[in-house]
mmCIF file of the N, C-alpha and C atoms, coordinates in Angstrom:
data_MODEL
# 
_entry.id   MODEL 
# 
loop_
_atom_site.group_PDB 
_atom_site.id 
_atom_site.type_symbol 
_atom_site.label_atom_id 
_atom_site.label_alt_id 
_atom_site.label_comp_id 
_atom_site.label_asym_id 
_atom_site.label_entity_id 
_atom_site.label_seq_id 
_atom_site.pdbx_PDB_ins_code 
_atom_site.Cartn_x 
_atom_site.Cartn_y 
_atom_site.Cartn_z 
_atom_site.occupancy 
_atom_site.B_iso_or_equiv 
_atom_site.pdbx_formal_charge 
_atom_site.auth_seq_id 
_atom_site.auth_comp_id 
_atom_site.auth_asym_id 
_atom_site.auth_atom_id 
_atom_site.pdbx_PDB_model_num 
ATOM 1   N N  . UNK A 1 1  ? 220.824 78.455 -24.801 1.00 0.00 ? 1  UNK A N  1 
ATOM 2   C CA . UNK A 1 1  ? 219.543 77.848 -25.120 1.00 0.00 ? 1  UNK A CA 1 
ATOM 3   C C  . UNK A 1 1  ? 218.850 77.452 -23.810 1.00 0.00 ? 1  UNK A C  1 
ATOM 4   N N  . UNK A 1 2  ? 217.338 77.715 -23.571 1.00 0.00 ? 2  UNK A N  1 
ATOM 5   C CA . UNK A 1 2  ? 216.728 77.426 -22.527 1.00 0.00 ? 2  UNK A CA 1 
ATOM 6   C C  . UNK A 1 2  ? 216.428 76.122 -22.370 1.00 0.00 ? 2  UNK A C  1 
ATOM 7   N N  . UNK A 1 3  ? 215.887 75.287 -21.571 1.00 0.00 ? 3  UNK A N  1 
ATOM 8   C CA . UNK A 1 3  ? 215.068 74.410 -21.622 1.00 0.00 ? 3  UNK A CA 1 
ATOM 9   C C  . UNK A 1 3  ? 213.560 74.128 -22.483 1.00 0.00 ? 3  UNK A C  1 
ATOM 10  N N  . UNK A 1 4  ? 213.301 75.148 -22.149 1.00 0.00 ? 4  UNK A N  1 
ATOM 11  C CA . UNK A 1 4  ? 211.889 75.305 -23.117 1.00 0.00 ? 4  UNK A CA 1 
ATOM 12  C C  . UNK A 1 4  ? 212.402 75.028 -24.707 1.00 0.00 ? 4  UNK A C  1 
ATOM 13  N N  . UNK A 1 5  ? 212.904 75.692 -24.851 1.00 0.00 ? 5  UNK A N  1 
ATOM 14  C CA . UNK A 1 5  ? 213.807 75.893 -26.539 1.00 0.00 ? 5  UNK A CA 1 
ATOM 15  C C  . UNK A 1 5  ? 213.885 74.429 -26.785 1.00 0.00 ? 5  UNK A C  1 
ATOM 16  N N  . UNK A 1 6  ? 214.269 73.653 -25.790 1.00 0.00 ? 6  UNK A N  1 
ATOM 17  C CA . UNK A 1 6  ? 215.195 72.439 -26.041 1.00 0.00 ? 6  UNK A CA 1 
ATOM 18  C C  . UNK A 1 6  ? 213.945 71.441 -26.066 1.00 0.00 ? 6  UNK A C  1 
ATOM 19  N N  . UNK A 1 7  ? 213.595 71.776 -25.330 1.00 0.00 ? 7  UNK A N  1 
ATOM 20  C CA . UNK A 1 7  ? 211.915 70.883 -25.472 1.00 0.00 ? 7  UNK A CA 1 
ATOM 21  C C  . UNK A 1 7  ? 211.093 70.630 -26.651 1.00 0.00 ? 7  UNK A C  1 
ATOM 22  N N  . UNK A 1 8  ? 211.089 72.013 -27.107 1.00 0.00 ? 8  UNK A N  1 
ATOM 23  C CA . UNK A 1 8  ? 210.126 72.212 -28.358 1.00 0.00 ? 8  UNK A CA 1 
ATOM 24  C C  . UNK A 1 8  ? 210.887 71.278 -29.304 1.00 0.00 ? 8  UNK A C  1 
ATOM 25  N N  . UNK A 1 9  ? 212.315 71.883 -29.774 1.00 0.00 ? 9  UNK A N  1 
ATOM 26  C CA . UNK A 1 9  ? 212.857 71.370 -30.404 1.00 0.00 ? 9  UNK A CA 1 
ATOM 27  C C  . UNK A 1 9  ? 213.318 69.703 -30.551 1.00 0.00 ? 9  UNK A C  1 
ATOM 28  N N  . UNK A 1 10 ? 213.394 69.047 -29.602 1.00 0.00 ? 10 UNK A N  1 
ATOM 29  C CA . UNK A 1 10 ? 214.248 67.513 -29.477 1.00 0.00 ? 10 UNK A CA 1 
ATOM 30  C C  . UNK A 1 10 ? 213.377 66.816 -28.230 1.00 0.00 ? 10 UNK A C  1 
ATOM 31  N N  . UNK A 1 11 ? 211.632 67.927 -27.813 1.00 0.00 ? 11 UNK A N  1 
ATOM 32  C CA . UNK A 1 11 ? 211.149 66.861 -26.612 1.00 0.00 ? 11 UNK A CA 1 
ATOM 33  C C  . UNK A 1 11 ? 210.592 66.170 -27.193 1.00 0.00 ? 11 UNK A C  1 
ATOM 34  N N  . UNK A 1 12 ? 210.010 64.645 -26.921 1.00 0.00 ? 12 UNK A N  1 
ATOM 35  C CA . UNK A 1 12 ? 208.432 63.776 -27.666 1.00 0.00 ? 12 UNK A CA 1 
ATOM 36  C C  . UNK A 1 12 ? 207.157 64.714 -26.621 1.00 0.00 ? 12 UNK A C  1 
ATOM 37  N N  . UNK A 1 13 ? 205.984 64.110 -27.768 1.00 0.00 ? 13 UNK A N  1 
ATOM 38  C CA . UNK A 1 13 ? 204.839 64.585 -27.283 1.00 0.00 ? 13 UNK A CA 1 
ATOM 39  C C  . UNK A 1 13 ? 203.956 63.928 -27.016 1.00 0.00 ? 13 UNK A C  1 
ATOM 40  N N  . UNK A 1 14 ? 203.356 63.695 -25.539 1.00 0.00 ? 14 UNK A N  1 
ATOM 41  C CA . UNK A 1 14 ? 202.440 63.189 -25.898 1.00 0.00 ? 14 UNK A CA 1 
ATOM 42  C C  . UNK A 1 14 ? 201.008 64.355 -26.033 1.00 0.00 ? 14 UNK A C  1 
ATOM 43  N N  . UNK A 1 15 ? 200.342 63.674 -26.707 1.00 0.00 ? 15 UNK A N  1 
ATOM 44  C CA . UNK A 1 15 ? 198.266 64.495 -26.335 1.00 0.00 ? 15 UNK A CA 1 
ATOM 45  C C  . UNK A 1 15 ? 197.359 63.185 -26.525 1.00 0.00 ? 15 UNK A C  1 
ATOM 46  N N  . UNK A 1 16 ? 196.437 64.090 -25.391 1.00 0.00 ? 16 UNK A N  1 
ATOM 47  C CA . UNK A 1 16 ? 194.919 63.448 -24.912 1.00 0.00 ? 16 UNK A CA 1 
ATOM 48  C C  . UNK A 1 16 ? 193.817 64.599 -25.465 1.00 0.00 ? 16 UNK A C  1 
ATOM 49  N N  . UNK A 1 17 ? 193.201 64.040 -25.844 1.00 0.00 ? 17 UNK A N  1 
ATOM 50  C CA . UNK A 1 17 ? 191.970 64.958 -26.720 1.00 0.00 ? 17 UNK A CA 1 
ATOM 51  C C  . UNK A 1 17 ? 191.731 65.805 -25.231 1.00 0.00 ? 17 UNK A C  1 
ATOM 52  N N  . UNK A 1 18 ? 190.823 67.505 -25.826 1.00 0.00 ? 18 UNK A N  1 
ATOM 53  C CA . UNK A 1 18 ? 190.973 68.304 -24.788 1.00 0.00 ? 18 UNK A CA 1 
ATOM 54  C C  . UNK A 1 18 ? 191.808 68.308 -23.657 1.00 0.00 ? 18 UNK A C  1 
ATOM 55  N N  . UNK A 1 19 ? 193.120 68.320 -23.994 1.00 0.00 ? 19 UNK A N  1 
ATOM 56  C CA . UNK A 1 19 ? 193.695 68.131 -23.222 1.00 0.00 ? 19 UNK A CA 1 
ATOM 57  C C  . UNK A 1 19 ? 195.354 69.006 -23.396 1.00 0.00 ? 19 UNK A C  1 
ATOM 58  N N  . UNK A 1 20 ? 195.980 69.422 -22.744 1.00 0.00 ? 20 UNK A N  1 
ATOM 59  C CA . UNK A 1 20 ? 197.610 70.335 -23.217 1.00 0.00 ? 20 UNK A CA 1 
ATOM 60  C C  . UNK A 1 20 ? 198.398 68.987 -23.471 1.00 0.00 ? 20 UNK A C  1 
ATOM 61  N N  . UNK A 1 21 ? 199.305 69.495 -25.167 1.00 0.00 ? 21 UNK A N  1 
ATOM 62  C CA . UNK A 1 21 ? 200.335 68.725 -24.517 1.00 0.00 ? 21 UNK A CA 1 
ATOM 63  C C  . UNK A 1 21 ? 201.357 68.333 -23.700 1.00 0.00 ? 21 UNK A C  1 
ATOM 64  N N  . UNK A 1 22 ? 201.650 67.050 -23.062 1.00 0.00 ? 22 UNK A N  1 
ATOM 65  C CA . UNK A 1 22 ? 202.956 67.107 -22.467 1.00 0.00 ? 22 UNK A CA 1 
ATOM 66  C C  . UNK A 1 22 ? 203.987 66.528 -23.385 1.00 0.00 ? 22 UNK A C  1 
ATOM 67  N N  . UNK A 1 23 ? 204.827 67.369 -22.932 1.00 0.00 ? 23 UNK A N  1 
ATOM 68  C CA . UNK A 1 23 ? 206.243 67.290 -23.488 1.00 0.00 ? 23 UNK A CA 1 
ATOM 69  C C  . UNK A 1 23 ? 207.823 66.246 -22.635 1.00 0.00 ? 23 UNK A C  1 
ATOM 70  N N  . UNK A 1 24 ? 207.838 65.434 -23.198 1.00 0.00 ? 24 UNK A N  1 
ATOM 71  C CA . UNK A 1 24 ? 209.266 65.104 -22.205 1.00 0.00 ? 24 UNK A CA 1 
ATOM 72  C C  . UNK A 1 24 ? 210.519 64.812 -23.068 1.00 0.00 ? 24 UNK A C  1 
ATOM 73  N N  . UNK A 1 25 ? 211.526 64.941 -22.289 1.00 0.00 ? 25 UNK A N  1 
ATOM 74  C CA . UNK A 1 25 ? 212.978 64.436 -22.810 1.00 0.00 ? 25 UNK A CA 1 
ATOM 75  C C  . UNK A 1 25 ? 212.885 62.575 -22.648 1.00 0.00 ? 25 UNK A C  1 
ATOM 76  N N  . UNK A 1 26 ? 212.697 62.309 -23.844 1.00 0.00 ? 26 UNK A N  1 
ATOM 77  C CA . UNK A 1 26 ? 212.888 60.580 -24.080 1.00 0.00 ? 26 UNK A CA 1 
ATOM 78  C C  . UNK A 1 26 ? 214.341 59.790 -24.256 1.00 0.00 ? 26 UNK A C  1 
ATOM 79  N N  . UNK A 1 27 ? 214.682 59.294 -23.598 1.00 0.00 ? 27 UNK A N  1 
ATOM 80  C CA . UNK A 1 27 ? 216.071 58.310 -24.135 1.00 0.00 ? 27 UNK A CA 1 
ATOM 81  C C  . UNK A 1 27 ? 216.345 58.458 -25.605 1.00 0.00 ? 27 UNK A C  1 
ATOM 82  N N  . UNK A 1 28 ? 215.530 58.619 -26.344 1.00 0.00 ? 28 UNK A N  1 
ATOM 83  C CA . UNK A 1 28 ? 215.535 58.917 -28.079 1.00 0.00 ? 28 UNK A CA 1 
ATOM 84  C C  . UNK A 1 28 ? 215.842 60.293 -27.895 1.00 0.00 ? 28 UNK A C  1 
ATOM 85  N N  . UNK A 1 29 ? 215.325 61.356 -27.545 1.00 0.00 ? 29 UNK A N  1 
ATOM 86  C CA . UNK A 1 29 ? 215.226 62.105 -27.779 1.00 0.00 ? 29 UNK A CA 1 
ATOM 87  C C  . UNK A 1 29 ? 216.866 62.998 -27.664 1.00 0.00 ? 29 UNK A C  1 
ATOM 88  N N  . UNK A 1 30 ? 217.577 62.308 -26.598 1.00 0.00 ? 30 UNK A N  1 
ATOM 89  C CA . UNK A 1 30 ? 218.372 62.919 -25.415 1.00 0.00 ? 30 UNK A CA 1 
ATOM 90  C C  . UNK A 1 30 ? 219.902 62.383 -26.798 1.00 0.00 ? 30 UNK A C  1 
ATOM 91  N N  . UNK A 1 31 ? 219.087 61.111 -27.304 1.00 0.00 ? 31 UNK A N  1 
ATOM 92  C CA . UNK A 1 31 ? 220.411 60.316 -28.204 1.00 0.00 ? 31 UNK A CA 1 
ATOM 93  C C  . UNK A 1 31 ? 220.481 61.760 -29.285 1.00 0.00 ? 31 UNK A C  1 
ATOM 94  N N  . UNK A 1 32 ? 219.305 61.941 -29.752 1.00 0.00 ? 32 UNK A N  1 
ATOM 95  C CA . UNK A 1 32 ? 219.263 63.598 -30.999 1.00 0.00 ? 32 UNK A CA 1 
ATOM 96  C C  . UNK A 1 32 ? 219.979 64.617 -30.766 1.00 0.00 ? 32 UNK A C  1 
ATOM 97  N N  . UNK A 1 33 ? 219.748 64.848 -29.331 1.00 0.00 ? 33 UNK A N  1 
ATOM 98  C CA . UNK A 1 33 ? 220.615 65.680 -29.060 1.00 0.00 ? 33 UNK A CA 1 
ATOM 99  C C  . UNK A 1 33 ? 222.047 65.803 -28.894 1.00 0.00 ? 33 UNK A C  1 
ATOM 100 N N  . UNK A 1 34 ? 222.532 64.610 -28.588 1.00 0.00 ? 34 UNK A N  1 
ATOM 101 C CA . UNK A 1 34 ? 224.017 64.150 -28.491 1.00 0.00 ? 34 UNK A CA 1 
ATOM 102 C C  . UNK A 1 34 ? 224.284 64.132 -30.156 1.00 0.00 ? 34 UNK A C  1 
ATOM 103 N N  . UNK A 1 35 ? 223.476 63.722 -30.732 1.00 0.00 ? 35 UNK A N  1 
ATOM 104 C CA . UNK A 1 35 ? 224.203 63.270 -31.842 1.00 0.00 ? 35 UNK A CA 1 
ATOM 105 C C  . UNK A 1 35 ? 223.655 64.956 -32.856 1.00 0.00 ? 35 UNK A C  1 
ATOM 106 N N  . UNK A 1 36 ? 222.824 65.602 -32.651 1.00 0.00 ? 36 UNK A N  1 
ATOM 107 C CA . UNK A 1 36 ? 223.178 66.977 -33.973 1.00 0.00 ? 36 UNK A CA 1 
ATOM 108 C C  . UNK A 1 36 ? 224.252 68.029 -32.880 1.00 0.00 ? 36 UNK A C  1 
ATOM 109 N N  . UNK A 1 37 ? 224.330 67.499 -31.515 1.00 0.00 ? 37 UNK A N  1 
ATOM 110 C CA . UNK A 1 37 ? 225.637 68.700 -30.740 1.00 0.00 ? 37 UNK A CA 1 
ATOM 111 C C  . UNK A 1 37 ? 225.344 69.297 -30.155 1.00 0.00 ? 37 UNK A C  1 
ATOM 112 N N  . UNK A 1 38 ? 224.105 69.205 -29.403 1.00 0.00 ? 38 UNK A N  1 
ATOM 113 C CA . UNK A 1 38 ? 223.672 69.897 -28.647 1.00 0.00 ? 38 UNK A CA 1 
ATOM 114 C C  . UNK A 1 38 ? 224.483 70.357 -27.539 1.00 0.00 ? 38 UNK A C  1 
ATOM 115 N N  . UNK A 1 39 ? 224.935 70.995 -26.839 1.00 0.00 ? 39 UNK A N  1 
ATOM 116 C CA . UNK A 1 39 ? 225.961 71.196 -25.299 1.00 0.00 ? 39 UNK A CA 1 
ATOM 117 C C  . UNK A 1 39 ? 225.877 70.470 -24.870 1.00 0.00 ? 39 UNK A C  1 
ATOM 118 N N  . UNK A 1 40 ? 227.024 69.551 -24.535 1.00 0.00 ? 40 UNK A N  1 
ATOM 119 C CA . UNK A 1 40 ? 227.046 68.370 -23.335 1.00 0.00 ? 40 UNK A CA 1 
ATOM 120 C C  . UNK A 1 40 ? 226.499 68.665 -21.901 1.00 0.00 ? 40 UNK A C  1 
ATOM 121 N N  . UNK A 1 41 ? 226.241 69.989 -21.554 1.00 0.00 ? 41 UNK A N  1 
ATOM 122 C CA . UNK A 1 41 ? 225.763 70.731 -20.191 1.00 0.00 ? 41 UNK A CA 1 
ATOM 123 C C  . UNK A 1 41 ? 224.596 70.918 -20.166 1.00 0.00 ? 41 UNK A C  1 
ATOM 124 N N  . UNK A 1 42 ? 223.940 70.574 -21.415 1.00 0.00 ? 42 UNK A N  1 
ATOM 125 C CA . UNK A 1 42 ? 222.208 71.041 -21.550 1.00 0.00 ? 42 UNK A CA 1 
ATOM 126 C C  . UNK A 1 42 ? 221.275 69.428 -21.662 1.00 0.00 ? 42 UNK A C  1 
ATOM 127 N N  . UNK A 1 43 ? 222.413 68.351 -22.282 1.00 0.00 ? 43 UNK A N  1 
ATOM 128 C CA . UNK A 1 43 ? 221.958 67.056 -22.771 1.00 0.00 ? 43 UNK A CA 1 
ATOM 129 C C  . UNK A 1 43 ? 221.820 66.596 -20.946 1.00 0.00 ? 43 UNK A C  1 
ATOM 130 N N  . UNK A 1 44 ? 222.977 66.807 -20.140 1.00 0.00 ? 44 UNK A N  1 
ATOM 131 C CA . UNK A 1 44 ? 223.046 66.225 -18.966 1.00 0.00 ? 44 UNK A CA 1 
ATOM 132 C C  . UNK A 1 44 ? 221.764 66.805 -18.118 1.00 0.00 ? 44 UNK A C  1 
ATOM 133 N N  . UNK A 1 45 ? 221.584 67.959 -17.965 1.00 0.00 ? 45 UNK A N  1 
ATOM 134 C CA . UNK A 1 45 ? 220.593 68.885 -16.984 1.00 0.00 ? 45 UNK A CA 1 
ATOM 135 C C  . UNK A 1 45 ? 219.382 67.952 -17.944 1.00 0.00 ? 45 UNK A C  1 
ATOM 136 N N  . UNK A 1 46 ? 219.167 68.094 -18.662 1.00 0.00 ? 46 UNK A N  1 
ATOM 137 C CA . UNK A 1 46 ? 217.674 66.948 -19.422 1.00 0.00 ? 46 UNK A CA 1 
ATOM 138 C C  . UNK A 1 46 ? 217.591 65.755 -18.385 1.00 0.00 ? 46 UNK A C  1 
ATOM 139 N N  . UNK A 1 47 ? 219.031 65.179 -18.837 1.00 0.00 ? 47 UNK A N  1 
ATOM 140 C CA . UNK A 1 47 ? 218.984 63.976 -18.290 1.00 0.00 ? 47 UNK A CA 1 
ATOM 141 C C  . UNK A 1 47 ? 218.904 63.177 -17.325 1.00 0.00 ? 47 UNK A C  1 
ATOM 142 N N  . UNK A 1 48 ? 219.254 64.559 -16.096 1.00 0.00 ? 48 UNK A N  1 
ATOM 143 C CA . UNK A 1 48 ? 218.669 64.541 -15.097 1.00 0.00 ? 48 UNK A CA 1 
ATOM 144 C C  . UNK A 1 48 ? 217.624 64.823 -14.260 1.00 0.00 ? 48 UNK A C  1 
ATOM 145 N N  . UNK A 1 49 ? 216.359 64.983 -15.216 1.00 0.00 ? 49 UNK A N  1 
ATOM 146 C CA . UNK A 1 49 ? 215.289 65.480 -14.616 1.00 0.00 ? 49 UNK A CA 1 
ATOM 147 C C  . UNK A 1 49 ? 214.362 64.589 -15.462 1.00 0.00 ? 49 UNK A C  1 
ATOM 148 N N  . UNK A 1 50 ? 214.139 63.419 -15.577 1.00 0.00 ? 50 UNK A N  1 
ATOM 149 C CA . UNK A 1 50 ? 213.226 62.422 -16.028 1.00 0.00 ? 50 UNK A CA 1 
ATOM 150 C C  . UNK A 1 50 ? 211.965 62.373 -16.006 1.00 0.00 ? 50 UNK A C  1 
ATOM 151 N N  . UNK A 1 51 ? 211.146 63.209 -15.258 1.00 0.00 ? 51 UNK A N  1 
ATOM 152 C CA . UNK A 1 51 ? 210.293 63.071 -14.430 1.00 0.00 ? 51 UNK A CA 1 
ATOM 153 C C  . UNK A 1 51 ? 209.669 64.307 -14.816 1.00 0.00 ? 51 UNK A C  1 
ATOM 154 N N  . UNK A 1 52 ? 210.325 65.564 -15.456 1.00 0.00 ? 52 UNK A N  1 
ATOM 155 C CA . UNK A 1 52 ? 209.682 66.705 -15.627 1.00 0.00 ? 52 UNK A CA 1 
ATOM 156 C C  . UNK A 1 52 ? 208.884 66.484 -17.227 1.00 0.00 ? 52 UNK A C  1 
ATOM 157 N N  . UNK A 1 53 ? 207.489 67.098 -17.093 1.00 0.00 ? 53 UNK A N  1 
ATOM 158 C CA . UNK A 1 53 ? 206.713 67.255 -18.085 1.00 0.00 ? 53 UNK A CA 1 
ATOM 159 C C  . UNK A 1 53 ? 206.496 68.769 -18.266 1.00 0.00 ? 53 UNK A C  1 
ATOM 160 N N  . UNK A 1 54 ? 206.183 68.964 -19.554 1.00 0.00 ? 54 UNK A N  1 
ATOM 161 C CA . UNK A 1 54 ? 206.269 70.211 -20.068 1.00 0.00 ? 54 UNK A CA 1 
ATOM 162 C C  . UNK A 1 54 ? 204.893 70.380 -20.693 1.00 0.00 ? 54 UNK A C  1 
ATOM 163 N N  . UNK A 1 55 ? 203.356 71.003 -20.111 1.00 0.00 ? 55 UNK A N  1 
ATOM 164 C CA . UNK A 1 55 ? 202.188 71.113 -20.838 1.00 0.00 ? 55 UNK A CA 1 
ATOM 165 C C  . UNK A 1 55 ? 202.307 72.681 -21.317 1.00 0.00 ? 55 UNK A C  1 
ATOM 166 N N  . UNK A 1 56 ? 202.465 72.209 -22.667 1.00 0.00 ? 56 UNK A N  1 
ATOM 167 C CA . UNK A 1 56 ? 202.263 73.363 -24.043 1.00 0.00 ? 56 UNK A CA 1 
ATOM 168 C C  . UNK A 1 56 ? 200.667 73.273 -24.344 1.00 0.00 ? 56 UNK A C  1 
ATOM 169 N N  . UNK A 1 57 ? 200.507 74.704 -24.867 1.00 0.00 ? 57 UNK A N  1 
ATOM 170 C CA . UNK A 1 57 ? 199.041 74.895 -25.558 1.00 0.00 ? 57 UNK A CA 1 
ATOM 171 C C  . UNK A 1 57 ? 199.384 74.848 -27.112 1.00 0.00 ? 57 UNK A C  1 
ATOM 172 N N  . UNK A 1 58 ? 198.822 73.833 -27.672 1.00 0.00 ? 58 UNK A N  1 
ATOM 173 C CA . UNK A 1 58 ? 199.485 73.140 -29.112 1.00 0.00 ? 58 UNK A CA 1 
ATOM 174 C C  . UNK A 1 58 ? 198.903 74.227 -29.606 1.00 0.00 ? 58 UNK A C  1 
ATOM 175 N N  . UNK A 1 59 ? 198.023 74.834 -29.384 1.00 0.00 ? 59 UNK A N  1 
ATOM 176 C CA . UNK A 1 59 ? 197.605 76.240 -30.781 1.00 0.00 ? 59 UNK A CA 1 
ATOM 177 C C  . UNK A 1 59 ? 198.338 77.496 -30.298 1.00 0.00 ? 59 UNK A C  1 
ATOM 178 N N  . UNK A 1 60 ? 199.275 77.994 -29.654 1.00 0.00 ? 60 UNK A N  1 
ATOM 179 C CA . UNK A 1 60 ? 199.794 79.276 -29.046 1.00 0.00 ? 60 UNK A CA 1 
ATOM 180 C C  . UNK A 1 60 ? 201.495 78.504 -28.974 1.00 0.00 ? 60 UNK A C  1 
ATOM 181 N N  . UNK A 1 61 ? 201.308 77.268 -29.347 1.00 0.00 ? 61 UNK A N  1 
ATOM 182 C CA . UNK A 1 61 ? 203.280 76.838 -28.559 1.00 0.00 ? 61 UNK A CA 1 
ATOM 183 C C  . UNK A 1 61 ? 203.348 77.496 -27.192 1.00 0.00 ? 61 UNK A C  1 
ATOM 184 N N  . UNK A 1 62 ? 202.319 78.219 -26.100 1.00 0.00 ? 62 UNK A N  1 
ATOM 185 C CA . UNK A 1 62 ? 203.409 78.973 -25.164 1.00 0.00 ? 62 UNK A CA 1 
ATOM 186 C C  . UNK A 1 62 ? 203.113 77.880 -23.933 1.00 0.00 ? 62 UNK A C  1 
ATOM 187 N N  . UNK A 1 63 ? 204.333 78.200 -22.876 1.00 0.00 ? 63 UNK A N  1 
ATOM 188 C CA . UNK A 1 63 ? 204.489 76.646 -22.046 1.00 0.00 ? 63 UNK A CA 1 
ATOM 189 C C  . UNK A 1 63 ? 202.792 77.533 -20.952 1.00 0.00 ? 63 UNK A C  1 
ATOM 190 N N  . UNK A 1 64 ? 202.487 76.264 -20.477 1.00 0.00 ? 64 UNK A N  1 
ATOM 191 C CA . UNK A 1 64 ? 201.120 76.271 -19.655 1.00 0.00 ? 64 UNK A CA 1 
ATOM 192 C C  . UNK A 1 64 ? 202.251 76.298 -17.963 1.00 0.00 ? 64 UNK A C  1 
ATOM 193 N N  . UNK A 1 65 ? 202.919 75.279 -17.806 1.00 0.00 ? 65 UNK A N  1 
ATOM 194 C CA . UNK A 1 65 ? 203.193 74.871 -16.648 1.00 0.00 ? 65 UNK A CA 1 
ATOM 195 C C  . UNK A 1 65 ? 204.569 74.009 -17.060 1.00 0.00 ? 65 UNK A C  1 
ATOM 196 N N  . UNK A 1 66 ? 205.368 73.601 -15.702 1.00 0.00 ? 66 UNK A N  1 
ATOM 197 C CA . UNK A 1 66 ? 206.164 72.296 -15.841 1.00 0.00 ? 66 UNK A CA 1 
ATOM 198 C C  . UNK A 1 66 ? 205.517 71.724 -14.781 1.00 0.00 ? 66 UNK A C  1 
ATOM 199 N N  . UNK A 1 67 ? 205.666 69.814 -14.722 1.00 0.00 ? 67 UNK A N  1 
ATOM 200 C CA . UNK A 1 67 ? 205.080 69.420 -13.809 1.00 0.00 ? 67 UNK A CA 1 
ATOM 201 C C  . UNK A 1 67 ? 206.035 68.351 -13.385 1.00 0.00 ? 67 UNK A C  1 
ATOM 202 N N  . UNK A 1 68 ? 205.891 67.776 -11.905 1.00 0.00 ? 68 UNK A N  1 
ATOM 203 C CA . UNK A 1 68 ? 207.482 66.727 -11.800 1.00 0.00 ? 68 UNK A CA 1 
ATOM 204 C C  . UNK A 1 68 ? 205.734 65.276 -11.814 1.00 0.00 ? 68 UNK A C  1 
ATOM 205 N N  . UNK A 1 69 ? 206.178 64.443 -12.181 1.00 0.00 ? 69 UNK A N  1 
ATOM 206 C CA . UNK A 1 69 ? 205.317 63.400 -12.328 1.00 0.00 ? 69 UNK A CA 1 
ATOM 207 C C  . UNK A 1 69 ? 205.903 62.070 -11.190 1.00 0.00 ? 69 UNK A C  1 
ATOM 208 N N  . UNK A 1 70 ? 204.972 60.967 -11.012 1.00 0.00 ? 70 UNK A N  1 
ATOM 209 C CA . UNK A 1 70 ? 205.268 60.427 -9.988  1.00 0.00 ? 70 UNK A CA 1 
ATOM 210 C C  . UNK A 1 70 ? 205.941 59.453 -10.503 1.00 0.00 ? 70 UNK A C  1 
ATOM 211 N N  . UNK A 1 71 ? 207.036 58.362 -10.341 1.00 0.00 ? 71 UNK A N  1 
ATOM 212 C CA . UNK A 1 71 ? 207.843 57.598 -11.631 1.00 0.00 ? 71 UNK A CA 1 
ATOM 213 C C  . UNK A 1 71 ? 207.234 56.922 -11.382 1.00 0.00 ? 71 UNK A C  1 
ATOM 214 N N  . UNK A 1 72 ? 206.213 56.423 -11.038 1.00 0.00 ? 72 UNK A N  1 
ATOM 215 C CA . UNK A 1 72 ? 205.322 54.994 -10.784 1.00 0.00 ? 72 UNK A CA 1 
ATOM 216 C C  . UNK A 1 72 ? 204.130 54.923 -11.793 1.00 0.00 ? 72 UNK A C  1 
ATOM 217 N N  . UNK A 1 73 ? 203.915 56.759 -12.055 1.00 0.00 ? 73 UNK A N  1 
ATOM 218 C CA . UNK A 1 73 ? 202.766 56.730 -12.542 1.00 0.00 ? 73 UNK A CA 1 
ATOM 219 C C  . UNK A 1 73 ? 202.531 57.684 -13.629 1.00 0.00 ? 73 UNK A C  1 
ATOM 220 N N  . UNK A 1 74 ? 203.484 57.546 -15.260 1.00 0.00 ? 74 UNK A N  1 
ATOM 221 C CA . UNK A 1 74 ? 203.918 58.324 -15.742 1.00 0.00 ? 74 UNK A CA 1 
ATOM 222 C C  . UNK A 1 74 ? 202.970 58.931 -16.446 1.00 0.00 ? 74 UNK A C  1 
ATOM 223 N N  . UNK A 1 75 ? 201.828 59.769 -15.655 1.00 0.00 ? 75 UNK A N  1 
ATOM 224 C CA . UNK A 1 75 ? 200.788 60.000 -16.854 1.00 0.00 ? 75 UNK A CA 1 
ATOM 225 C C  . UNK A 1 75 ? 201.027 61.754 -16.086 1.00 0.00 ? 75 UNK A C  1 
ATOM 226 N N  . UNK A 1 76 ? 200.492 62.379 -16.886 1.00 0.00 ? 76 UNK A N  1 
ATOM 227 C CA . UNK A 1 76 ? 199.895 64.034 -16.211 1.00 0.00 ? 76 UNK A CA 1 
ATOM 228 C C  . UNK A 1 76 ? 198.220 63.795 -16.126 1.00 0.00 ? 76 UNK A C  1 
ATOM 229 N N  . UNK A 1 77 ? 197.791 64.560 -14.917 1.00 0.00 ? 77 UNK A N  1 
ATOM 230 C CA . UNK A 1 77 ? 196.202 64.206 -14.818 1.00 0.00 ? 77 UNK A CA 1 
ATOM 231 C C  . UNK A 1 77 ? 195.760 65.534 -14.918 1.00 0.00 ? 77 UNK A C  1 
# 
């Protein structure tokens, strides 16, 4: 399973009107995955990248970009 896969499936979302969504791995999200079984090797690689956002085009699902965000300033601009 890719990352992308794993995103769609178990990331939160946020959206801003005209705007892509971003996608991230949430502390909630990361617990879903531990708990329906996801690979302990796929939950960890998530879990170590906190910071990565995922902008999807909500009418196509296909990924736009990944982006690393600043931890001070958790927005995508």
């Amino acid at each position: 399973m890719k990352m992308i896969d794993l995103i769609k499936e178990y990331g939160e979302c946020y959206r801003r009107r005209n705007h892509p969504s971003s996608m991230y791995f949430s502390k909630k999200s990361l617990m879903r995955m531990r708990r329906e079984g996801v690979s302990k090797q796929y939950v960890i690689e998530a879990e170590s990248k906190p910071n990565l956002r995922f902008l999807i085009d909500e009418v196509t699902g296909t990924l736009i970009t990944v982006v690393h965000v600043d931890k001070n300033k958790q927005r995508v601009h």
